[in-house]
N, C-alpha and C positions, 0 to 999 in steps of 0.2 A: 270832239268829245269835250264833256268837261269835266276840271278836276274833282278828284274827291274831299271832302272834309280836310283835309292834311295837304291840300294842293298838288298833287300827286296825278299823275294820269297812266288808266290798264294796268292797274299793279296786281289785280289778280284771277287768278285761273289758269293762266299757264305752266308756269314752272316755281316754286318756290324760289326767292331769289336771297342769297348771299348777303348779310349785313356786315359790315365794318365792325359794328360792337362786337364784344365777347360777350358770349353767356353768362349770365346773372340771373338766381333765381326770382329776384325784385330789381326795384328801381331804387333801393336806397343804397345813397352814395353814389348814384349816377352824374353823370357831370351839367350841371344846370343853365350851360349854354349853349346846349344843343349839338355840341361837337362829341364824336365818335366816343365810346368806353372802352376804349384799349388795353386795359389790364383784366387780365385774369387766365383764365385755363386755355385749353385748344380746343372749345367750342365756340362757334362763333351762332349769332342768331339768324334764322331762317326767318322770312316776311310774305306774306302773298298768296301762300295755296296754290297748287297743279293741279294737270288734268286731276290725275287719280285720287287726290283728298275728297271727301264730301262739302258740301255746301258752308258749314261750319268752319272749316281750316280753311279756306278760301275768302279770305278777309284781310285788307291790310294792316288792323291792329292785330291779328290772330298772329301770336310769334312761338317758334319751337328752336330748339338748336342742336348743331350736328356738329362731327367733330371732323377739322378740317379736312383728314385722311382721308375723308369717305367723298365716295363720285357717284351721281345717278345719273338717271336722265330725265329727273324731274324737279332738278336741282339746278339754277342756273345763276346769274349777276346783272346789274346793270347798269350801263354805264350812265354817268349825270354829270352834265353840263351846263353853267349859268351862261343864258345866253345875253350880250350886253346891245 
């Protein structure tokens, strides 16, 4: 397969997957080298779209966020490895 726009591969349709960043309603004040947004509340942001979203939430810029407490099963992470 090849990747997406963002060099990315299968990021979506399966499961929403788990971001590093915290929830922010915008990108101002974001950190502008590309490294995680670690401050702020106990949401963190969701990436990807699952089964059960429609065709619109099922996109890798499409992002929502959920508060860590909570478990689905269409809710998942992944892991990412530079390979040398």
């Amino acid at each position: 397969k090849l990747p997406n726009a963002w060099g990315l591969y299968d990021m979506s349709g399966n499961v929403w997957e788990w971001c590093q960043d915290t929830w922010h309603n915008s990108y101002e004040g974001a950190p502008s080298d590309g490294s995680a947004w670690e401050d702020g509340g106990d949401s963190r942001v969701i990436r990807g779209g699952a089964w059960i979203m429609n065709a619109r939430q099922c996109r890798s810029p499409h992002r929502e966020h959920i508060n860590t407490a909570n478990r689905y099963n269409w809710l998942g992470f992944r892991l990412v490895r530079t390979i040398r």
